[in-house]
Backbone bond lengths (Angstrom), bond angles and torsions (degrees), N, CA, C in turn:
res aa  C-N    CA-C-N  psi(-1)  N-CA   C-N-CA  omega(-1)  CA-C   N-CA-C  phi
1 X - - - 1.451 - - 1.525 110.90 -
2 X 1.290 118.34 -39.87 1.618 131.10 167.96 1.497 108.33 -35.50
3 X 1.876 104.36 -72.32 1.610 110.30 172.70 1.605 117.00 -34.06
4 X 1.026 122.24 -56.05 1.572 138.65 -141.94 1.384 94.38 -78.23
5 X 2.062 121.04 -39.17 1.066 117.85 -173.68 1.108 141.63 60.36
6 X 2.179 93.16 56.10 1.511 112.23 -163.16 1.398 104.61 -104.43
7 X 1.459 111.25 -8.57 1.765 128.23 168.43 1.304 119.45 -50.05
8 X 0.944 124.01 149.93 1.883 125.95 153.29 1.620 105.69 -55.37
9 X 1.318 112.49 -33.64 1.609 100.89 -159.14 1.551 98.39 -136.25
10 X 1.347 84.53 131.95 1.950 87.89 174.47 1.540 119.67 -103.14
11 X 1.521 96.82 111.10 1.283 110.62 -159.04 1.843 109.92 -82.32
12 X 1.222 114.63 159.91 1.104 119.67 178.29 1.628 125.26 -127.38
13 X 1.629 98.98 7.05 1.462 106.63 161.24 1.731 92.43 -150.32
14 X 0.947 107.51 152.81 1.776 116.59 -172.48 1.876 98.37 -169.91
15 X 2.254 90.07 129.66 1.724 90.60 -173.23 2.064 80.56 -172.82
16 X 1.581 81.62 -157.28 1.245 82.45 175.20 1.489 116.55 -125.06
17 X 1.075 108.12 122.04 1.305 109.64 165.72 1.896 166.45 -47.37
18 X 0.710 132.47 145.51 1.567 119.53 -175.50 1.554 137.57 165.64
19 X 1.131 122.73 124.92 1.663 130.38 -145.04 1.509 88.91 -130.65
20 X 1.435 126.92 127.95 1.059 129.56 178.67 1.941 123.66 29.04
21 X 1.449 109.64 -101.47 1.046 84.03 -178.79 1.420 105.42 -117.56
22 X 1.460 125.14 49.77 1.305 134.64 -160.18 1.001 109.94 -137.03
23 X 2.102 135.11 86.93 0.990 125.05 179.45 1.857 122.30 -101.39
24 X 1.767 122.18 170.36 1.250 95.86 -175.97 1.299 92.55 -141.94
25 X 1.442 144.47 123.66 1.447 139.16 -153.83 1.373 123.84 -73.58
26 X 1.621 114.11 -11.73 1.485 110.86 172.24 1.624 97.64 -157.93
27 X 1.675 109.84 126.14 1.474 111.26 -178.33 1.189 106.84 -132.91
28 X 1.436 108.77 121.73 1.858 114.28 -176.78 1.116 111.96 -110.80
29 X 1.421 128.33 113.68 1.470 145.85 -171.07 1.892 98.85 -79.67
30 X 1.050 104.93 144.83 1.478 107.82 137.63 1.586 90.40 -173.03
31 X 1.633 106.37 129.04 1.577 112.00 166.55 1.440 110.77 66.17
32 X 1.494 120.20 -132.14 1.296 145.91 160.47 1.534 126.09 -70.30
33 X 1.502 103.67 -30.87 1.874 111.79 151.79 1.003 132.42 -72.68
34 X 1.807 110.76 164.02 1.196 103.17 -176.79 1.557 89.22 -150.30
35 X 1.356 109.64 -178.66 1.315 120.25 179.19 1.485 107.57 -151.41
36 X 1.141 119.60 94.03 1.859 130.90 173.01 1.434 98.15 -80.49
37 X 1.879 107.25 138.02 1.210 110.73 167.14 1.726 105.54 -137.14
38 X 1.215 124.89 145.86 1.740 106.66 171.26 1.681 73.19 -119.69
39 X 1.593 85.13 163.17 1.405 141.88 167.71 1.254 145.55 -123.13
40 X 1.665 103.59 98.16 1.511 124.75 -176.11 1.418 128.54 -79.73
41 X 1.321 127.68 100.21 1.634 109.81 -175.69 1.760 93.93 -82.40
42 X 1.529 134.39 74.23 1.595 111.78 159.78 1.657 82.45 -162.61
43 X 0.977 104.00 -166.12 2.080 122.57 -169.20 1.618 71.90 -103.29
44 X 1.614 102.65 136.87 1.405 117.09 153.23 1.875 122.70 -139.17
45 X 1.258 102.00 147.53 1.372 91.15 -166.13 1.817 110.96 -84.31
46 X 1.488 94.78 -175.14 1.743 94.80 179.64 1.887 104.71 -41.68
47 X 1.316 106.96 -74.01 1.523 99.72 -171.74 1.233 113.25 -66.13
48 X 1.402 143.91 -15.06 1.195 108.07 169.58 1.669 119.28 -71.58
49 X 1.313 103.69 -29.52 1.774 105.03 154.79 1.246 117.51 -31.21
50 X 1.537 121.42 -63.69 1.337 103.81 -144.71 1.539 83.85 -95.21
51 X 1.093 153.79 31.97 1.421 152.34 -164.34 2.120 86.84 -123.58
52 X 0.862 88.40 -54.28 1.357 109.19 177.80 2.035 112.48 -39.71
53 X 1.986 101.27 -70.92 1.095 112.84 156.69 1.904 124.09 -56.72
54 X 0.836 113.70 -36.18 1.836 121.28 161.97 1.259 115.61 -41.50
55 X 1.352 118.87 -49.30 1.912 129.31 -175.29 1.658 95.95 -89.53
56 X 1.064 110.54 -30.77 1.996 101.51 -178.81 1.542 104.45 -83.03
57 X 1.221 127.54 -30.50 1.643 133.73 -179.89 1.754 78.85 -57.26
58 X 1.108 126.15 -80.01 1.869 123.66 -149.09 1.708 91.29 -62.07
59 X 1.412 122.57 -57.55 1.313 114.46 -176.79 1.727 110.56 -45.63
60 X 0.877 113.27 -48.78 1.562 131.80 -175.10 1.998 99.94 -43.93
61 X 0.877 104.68 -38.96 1.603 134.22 -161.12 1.899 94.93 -57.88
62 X 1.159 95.08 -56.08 1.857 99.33 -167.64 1.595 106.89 -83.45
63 X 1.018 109.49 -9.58 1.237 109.40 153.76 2.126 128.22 -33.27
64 X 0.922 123.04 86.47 1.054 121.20 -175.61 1.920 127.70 -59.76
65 X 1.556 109.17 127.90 1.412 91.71 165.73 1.836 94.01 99.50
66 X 1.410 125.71 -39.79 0.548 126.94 -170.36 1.922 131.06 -81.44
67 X 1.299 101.20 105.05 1.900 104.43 178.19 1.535 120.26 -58.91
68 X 1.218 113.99 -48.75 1.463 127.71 -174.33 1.434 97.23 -134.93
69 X 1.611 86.41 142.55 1.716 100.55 160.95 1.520 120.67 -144.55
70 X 0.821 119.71 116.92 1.602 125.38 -171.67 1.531 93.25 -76.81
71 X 1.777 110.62 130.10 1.439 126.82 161.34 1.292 112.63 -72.51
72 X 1.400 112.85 175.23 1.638 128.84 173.81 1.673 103.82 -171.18
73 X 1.341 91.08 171.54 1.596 102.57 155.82 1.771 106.27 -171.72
74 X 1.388 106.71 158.30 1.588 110.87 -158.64 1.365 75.29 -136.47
75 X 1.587 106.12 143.47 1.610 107.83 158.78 1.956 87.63 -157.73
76 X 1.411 81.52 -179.74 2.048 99.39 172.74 1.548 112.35 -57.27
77 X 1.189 104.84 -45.53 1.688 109.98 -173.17 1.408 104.43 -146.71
78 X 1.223 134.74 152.61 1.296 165.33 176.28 1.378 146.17 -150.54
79 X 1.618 94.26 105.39 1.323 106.47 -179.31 1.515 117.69 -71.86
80 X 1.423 119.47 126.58 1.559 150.93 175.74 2.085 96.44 46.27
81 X 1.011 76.68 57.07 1.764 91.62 171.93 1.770 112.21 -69.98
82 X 1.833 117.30 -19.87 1.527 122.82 146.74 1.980 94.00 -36.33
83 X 1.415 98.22 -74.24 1.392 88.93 -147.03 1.470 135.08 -70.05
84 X 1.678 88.71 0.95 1.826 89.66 168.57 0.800 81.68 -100.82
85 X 1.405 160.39 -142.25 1.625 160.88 -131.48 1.752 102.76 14.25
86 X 1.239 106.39 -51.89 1.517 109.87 -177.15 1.694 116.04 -69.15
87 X 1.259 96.49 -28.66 1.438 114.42 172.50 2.258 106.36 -75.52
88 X 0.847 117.40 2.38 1.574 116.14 -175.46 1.517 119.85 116.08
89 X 1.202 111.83 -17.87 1.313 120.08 -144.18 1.699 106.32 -97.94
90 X 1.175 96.75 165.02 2.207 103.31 164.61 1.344 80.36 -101.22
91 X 1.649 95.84 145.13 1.553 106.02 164.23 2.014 91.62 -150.31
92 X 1.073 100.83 131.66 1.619 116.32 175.34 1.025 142.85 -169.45
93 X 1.465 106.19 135.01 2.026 110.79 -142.41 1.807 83.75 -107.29
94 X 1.404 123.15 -163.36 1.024 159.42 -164.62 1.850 111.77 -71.10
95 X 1.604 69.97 -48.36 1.930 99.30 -162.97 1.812 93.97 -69.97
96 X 1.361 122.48 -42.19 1.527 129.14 168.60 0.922 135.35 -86.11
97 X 1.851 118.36 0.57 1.494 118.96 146.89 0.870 111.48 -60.68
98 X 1.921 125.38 -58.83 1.369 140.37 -163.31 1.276 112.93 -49.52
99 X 1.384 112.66 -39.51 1.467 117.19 -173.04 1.603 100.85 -66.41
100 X 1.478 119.80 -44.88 1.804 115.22 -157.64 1.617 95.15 -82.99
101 X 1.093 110.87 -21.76 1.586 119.47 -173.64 1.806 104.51 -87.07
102 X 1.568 114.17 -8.79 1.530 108.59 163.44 1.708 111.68 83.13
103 X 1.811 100.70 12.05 1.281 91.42 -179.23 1.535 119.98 -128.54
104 X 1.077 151.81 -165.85 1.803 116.91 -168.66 1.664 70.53 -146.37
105 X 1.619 85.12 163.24 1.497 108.50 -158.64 1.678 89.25 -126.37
């Protein structure tokens, strides 16, 4: 997804993250940006999304060096994932890897 350059920010180091006891499942550096993503293996609905994005905003926080950080969250299924996207956010299920990855689900 990095290659393809479906992000806001094109990162130049991307892994997973973690500071004591505070981890974050995908962190894309470039510069003063950043790009936080968590990762759900189950169907989650609108609020558990944004409950989801709520704990990565503060996790997002200790992030060092960092000015901006664009949120996300990836899970199996996702309910009205339009409407966090519209709300600022990455939101991406299974069904929208497959598609950027060229393969149908």
């Amino acid at each position: 997804m990095v290659r393809k350059n479906i992000f806001p920010v094109k990162v130049s180091k991307i892994g997973k993250w973690w500071r004591r006891e505070t981890e974050i499942d995908v962190v894309g550096l470039e510069n003063s940006r950043a790009l936080a993503i968590e990762a759900k293996w189950s169907e989650i609905s609108y609020q558990e999304a944004k409950k989801i994005l709520s704990q990565l905003s503060t996790k997002a926080r200790q992030i060092h060096s960092v000015e901006e950080c664009i949120l996300g969250v990836m899970a199996k299924r996702m309910e009205e994932k339009e409407r966090i996207r519209s709300e600022g956010f990455i939101a991406l299920d299974l069904q929208d890897i497959a598609k950027l990855s060229g393969l149908e689900v």
